[in-house]
TORDO-373602 format. One line per 2 residues: number of its first residue (from 0); their letters; for each residue x, y, z of N, C-alpha, C. Coordinates in pm, whole numbers, plus 50000, padded with zeros to 5 digits. Layout:
BEGIN
NUM	A	X:Y:Z:X:Y:Z:X:Y:Z; ...
# end
This chain:
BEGIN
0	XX	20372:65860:13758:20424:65944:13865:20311:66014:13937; 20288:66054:14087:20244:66091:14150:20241:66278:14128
2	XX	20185:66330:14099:20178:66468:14060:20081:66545:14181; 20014:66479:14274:19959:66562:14371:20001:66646:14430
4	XX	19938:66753:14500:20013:66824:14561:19912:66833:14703; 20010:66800:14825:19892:66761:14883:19824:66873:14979
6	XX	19898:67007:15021:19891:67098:15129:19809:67182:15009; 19792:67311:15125:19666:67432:15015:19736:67562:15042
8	XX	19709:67639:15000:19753:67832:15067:19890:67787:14953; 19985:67858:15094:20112:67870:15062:20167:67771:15093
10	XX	20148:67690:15186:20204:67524:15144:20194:67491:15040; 20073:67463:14995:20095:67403:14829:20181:67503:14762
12	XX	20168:67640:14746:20280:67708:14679:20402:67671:14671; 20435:67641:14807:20638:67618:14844:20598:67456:14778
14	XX	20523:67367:14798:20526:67306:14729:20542:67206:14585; 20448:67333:14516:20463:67292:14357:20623:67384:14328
16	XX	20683:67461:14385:20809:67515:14393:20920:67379:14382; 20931:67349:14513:21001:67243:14552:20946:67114:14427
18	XX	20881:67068:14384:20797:66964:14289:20863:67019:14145; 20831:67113:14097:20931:67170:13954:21061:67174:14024
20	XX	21160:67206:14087:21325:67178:14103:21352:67049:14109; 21279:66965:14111:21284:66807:14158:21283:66791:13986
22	XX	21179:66764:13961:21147:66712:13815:21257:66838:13721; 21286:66930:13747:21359:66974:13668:21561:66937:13705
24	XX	21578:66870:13798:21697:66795:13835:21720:66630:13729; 21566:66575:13759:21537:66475:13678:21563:66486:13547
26	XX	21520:66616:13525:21511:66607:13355:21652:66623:13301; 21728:66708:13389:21896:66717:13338:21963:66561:13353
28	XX	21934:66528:13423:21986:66371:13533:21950:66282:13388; 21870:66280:13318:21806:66188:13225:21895:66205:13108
30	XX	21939:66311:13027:22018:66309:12958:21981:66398:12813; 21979:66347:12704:21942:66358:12573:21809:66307:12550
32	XX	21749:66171:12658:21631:66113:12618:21517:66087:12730; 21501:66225:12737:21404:66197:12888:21262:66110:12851
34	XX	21221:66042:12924:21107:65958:12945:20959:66127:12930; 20878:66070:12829:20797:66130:12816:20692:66160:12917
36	XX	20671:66066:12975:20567:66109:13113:20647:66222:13195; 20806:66234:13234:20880:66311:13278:20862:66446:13255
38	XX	20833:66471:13134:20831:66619:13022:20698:66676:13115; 20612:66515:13049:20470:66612:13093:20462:66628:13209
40	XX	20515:66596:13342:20469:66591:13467:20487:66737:13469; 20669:66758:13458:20702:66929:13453:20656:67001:13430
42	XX	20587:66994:13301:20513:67130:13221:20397:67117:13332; 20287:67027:13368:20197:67067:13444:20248:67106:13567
44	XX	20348:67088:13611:20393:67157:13784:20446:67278:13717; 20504:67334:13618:20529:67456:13624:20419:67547:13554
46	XX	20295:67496:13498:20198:67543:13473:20091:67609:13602; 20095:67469:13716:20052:67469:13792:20068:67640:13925
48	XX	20213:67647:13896:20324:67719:13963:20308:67812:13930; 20271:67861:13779:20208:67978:13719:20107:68058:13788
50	XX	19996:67939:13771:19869:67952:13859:19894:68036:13993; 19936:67921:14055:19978:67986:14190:20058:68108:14207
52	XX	20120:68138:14159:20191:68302:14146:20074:68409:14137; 20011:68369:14001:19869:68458:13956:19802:68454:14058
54	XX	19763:68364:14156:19677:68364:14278:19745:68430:14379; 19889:68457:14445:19898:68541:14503:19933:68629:14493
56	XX	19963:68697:14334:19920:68817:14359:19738:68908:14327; 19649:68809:14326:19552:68849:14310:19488:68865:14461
58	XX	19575:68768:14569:19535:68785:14696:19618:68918:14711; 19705:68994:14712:19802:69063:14720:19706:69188:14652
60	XX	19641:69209:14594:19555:69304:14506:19443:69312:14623; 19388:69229:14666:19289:69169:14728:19269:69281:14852
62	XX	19380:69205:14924:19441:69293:15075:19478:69409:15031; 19480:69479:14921:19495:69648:14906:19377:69695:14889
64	XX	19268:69697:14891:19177:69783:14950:19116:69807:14790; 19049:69873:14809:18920:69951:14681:19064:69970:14569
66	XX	19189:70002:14620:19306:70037:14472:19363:69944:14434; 19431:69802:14524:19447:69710:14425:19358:69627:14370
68	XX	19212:69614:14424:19093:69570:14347:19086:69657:14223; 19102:69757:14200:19086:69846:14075:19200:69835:13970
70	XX	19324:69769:14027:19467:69737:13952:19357:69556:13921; 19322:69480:13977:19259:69361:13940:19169:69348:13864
72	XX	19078:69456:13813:19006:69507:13735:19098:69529:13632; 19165:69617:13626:19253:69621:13504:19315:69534:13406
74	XX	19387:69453:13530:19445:69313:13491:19356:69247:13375; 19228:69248:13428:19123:69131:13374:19086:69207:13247
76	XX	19052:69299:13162:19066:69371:13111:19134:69355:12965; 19305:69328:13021:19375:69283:12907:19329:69205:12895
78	XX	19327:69172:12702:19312:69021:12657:19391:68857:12740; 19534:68897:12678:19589:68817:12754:19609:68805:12871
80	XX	19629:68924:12936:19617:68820:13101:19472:68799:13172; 19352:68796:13106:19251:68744:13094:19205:68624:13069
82	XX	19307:68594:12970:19279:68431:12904:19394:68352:13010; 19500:68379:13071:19590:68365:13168:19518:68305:13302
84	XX	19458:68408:13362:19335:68412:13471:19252:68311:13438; 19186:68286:13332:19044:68223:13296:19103:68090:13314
86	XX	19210:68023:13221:19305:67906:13254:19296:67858:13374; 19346:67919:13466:19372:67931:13603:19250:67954:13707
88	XX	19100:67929:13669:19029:68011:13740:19009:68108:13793; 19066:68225:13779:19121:68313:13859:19096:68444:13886
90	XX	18948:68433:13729:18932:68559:13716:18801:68634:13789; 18896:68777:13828:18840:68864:13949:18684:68881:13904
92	XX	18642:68913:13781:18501:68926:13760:18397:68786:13744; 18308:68790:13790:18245:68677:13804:18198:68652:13666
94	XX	18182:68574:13593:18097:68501:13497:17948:68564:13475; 17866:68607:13544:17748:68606:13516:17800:68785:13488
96	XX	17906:68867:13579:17838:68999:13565:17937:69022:13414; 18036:68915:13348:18096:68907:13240:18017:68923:13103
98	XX	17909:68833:13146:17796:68834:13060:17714:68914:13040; 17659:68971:13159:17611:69104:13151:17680:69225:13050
100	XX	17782:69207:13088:17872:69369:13036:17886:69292:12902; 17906:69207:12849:17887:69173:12745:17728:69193:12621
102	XX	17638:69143:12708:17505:69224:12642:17530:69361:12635; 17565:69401:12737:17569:69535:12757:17587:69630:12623
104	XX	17686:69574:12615:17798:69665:12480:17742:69588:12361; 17639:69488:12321:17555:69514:12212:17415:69552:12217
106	XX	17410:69580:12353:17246:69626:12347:17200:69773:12243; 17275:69855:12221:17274:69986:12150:17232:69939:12020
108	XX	17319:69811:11917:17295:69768:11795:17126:69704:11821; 17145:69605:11876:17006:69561:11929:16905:69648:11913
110	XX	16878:69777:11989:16783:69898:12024:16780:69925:11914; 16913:69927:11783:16892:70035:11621:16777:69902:11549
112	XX	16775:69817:11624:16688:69753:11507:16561:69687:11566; 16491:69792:11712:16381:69747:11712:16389:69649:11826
114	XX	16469:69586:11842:16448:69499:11997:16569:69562:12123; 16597:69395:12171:16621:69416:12268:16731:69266:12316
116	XX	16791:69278:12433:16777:69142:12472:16840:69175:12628; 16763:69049:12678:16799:69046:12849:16813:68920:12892
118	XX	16907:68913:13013:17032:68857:13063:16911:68761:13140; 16897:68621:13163:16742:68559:13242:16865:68537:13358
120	XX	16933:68408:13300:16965:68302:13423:17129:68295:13367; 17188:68208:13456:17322:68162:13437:17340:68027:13525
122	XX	17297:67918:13454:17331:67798:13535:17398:67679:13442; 17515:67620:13569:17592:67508:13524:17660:67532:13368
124	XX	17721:67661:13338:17775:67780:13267:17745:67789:13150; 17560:67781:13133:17508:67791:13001:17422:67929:13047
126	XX	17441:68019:12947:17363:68147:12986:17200:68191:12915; 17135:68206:13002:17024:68193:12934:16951:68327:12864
128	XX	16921:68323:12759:16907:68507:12749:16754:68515:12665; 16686:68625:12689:16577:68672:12607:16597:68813:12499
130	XX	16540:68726:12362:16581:68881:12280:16405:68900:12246; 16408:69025:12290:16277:69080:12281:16235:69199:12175
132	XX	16133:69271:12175:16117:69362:12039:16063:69294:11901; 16096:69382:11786:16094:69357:11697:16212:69281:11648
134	XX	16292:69217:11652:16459:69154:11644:16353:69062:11494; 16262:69017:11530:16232:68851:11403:16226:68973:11295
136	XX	16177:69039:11309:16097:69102:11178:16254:69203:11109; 16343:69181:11184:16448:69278:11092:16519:69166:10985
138	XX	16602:69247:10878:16664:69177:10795:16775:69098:10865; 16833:69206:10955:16963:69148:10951:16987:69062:11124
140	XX	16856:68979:11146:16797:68989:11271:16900:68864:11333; 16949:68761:11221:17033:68650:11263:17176:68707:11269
142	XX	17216:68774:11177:17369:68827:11167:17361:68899:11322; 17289:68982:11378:17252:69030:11474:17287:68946:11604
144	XX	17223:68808:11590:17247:68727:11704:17378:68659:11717; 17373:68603:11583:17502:68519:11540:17632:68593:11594
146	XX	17663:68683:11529:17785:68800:11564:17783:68875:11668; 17684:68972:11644:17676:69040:11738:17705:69007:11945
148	XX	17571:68881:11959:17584:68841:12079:17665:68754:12054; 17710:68656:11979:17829:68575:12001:17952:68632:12012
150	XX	18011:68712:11956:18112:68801:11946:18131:68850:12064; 18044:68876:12123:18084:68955:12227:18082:68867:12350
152	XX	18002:68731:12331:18013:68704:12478:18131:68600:12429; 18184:68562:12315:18293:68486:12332:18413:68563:12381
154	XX	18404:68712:12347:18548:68764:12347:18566:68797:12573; 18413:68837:12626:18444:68872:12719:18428:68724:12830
156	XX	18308:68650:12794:18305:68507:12840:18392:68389:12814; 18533:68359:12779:18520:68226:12685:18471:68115:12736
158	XX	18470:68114:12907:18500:68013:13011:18309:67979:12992; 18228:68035:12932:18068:68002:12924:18038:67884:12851
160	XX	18045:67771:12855:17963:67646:12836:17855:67675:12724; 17789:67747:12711:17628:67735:12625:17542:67888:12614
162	XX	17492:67889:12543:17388:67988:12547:17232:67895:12497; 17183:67964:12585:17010:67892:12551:16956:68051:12499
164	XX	16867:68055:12363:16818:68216:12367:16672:68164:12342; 16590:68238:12424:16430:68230:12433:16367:68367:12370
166	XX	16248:68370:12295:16234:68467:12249:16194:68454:12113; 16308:68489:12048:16323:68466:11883:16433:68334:11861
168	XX	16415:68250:11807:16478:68158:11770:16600:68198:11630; 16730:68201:11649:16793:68221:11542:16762:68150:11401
170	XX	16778:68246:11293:16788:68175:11200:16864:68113:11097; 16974:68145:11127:17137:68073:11079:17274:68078:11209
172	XX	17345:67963:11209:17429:67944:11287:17535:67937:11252; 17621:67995:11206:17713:67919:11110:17816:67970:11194
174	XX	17985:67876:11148:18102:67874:11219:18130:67838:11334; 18207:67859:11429:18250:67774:11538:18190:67859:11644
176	XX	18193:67793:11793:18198:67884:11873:18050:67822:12007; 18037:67920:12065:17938:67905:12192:17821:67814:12083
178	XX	17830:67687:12199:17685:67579:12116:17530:67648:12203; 17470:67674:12092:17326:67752:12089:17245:67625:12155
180	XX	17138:67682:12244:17065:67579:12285:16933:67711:12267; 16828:67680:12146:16759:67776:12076:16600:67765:12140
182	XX	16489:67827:12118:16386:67832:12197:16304:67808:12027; 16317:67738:11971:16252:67756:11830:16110:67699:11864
184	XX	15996:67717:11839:15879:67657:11869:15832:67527:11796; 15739:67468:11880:15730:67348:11767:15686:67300:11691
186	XX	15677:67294:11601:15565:67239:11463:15415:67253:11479; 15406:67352:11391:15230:67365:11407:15231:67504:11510
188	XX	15309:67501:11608:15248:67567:11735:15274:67699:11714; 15156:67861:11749:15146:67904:11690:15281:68051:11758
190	XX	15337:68107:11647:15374:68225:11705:15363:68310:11777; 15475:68396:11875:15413:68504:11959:15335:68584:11909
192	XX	15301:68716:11991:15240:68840:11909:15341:68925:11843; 15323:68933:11693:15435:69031:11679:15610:68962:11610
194	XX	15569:68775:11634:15670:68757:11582:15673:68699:11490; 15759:68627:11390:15732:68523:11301:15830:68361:11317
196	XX	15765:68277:11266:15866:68133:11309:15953:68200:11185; 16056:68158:11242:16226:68143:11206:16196:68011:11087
198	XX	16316:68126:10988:16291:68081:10848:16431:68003:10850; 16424:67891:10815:16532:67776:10853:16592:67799:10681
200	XX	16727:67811:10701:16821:67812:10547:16913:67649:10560; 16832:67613:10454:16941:67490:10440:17107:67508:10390
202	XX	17111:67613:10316:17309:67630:10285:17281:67755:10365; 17339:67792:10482:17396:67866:10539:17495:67988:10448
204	XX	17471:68141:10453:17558:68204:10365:17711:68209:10467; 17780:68266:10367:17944:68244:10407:17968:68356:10593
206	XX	18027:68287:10622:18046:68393:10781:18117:68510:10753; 18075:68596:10821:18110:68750:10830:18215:68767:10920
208	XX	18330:68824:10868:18446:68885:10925:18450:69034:10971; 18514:69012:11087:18510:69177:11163:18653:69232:11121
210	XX	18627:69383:11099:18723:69453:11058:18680:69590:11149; 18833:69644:11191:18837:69785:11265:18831:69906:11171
212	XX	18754:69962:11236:18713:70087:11194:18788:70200:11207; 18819:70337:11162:18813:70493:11254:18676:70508:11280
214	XX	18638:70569:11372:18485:70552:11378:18523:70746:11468; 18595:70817:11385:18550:70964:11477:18467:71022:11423
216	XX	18316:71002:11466:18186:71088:11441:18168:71165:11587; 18127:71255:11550:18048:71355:11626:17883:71328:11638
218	XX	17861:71386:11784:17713:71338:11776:17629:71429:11702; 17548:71335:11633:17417:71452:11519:17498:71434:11392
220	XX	17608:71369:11361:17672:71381:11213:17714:71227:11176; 17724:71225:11002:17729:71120:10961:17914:71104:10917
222	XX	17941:71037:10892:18064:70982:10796:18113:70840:10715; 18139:70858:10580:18181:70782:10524:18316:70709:10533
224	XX	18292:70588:10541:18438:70482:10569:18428:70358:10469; 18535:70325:10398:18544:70242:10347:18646:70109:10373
226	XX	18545:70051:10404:18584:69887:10455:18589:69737:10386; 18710:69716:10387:18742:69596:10274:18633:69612:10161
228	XX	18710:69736:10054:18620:69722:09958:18475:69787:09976; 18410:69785:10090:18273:69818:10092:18270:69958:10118
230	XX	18202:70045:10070:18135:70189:10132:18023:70172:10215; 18063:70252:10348:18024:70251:10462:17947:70347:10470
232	XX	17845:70384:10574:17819:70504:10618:17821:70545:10801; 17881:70590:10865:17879:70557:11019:17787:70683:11059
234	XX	17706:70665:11138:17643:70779:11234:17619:70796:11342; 17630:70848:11436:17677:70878:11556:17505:70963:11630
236	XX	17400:70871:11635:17280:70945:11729:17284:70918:11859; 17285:71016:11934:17307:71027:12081:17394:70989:12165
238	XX	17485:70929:12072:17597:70863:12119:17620:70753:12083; 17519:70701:12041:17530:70493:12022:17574:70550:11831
240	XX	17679:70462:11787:17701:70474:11656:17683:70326:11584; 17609:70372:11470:17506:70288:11372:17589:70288:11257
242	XX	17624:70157:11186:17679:70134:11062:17579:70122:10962; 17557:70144:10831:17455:70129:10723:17561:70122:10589
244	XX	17515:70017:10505:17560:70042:10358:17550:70233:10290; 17649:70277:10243:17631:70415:10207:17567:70411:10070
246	XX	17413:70373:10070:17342:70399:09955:17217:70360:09981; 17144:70472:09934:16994:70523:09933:16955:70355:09907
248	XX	16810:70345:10009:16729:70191:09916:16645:70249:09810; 16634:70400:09823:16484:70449:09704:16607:70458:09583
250	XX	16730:70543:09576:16788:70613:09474:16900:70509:09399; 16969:70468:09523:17096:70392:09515:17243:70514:09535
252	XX	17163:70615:09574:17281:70706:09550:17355:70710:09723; 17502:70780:09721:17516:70806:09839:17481:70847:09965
254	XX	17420:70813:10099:17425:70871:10169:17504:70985:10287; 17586:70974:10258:17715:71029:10363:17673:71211:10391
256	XX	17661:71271:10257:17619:71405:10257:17518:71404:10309; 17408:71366:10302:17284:71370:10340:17267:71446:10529
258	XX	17151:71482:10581:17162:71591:10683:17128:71480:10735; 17137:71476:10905:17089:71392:10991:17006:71490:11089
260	XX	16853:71460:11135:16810:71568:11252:16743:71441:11311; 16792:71466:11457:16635:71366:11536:16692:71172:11462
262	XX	16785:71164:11409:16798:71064:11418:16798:70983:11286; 16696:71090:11192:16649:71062:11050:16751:71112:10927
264	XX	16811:71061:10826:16890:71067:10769:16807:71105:10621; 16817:71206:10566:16800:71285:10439:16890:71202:10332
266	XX	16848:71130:10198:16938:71117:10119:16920:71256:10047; 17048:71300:10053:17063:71421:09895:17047:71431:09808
268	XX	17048:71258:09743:16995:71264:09575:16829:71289:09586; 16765:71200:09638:16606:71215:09605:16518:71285:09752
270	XX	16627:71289:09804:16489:71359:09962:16446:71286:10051; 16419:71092:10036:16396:70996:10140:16455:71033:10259
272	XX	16368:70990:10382:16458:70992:10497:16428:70890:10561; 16513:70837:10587:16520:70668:10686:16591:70738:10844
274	XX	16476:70635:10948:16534:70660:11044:16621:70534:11128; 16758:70594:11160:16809:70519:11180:16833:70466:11307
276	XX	16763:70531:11417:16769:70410:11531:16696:70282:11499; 16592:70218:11424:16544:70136:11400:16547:70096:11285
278	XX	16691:70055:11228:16689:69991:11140:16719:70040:10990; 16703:70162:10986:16690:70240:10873:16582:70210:10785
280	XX	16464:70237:10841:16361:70218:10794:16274:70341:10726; 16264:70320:10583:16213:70492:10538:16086:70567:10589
282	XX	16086:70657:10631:15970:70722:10679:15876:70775:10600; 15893:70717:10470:15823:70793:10350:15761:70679:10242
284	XX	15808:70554:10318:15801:70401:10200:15819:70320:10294; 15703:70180:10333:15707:70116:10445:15797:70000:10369
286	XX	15869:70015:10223:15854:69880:10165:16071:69884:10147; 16074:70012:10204:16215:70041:10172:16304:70057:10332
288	XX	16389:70007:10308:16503:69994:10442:16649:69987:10389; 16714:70059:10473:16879:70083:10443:16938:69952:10508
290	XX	17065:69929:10449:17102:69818:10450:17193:69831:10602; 17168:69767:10725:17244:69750:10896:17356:69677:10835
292	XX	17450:69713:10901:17564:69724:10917:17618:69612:11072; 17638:69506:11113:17665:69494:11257:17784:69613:11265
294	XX	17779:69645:11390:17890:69719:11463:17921:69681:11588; 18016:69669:11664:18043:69625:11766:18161:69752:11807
296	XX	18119:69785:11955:18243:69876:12006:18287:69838:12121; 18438:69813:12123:18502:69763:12235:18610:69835:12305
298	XX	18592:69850:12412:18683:69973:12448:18680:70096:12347; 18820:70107:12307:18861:70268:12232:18847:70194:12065
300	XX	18797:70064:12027:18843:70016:11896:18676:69999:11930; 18668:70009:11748:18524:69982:11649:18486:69904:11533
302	XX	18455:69771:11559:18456:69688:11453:18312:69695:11373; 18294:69611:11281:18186:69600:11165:18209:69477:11105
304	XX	18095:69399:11089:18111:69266:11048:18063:69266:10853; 18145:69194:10803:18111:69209:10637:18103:69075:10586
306	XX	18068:68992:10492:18048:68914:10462:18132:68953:10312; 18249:68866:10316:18349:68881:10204:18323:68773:10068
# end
């Protein structure tokens, strides 16, 4: 069957209109045993028809000025009528500045551990990105990439094709999702300044699951949360909030009581203080570091990735 639709605008609209009442006359007309190509033609003209609704009222948003552009913003926003839009091409924010706001909202975790990462290119919908800093030299520098930037650009990108990352080359990939196109260097050839070649794991450890948080800290104060099983510690410096295992690397004892000033976290049992924009790294023992936490914050909700 012929499924074209051949006019554009609102012709094609009254169109695929008129095209589903047809095929849906057919399908009663047929009986108990409609012809399978029949089924499918329908579902794609009333899929199609979908589309087209979603498109005029996004033109309809359009022609309202700076307020229904800000109701189209919204729209895009929700999960589902996001993934609705994306289906449909449809969606009001472009792809590249998707991606952006997506780094965006892990750049804070990024910064707690010493790097960085920035947005290069966006072509033929593989995104190209640089993670800069110290990122090789942290522990948790792959869970970091893996989750962190995947997580986030799958949830706000899905419609992105690829990521290429230049910089630091990941060092575990594991589970489904955006195919990595990696900057790993090549045999023999020698490292940046400052970084190290990526330590290749032949069994991959098990993937880390995100779980929501309460995350009400105040800025300058710490709090304890316990997450599937694990004790947490959350802290809240300057605003960006940092997850850490709640236990000393010198003592093993709790951190949660412990004072926070300037960023640096006091354990109570023995006196260490690790500072935690970078990593939780002790300021008193170059050989000791608190255990990072991923965190991810999305809108008004606060996740943390754990390895169960």
């Amino acid at each position: 069957m012929d499924t074209a639709i051949p006019a554009a605008g609102t012709e094609r609209q009254e169109a695929l209109l008129v095209r589903v009442q047809e095929l849906q006359e057919a399908l009663e007309a047929a009986g108990d045993s409609p012809p399978p190509e029949l089924l499918e033609e329908l579902l794609s003209a009333v899929v199609q028809m979908y589309g087209a609704g979603l498109e005029r009222i996004l033109e309809a948003l359009h022609d309202a000025g700076e307020g229904g552009q800000r109701i189209a913003a919204q729209l895009a926003d929700d999960p589902l009528l996001a993934t609705l839009l994306l289906i449909h091409d449809l969606h009001p924010v472009p792809l590249a500045d998707r991606v952006q706001s997506a780094l965006d909202s892990v750049r804070p975790y990024m910064e707690s551990h010493g790097g960085n990462v920035e947005f290069l290119s966006l072509e033929d919908g593989v995104a190209r990105i640089h993670l800069r800093g110290s990122c090789s030299d942290c522990s948790a520098s792959s869970v970091t990439l893996e989750l962190a930037i995947k997580q986030a650009l799958e949830e706000a990108a899905p419609d992105l094709l690829g990521l290429q990352v230049e910089g630091v080359a990941p060092q575990t990939m594991t589970g489904q999702g955006l195919p990595m196109v990696t900057g790993t260097p090549a045999p023999n050839a020698a490292a940046p300044t400052g970084m190290e070649l990526p330590v290749i794991i032949s069994s991959p450890p098990a993937a880390p699951a995100w779980f929501e948080v309460e995350a009400d800290v105040n800025d300058g104060s710490v709090a304890a949360v316990s997450v599937a099983g694990r004790e947490l510690l959350l802290a809240n410096v300057n605003g960006t909030l940092l997850a850490y295992g709640d236990a000393c690397a010198g003592c093993g004892g709790a951190l949660h009581d412990g004072s926070l000033e300037a960023g640096a976290l006091s354990c109570p049992t023995c006196g260490r203080s690790f500072f935690l924009p970078r990593a939780g790294r002790s300021l008193d023992d170059d050989q000791l570091q608190l255990e990072p936490v991923p965190l991810l914050r999305e809108q008004d909700r606060v996740k943390v990735a754990l390895v169960q």
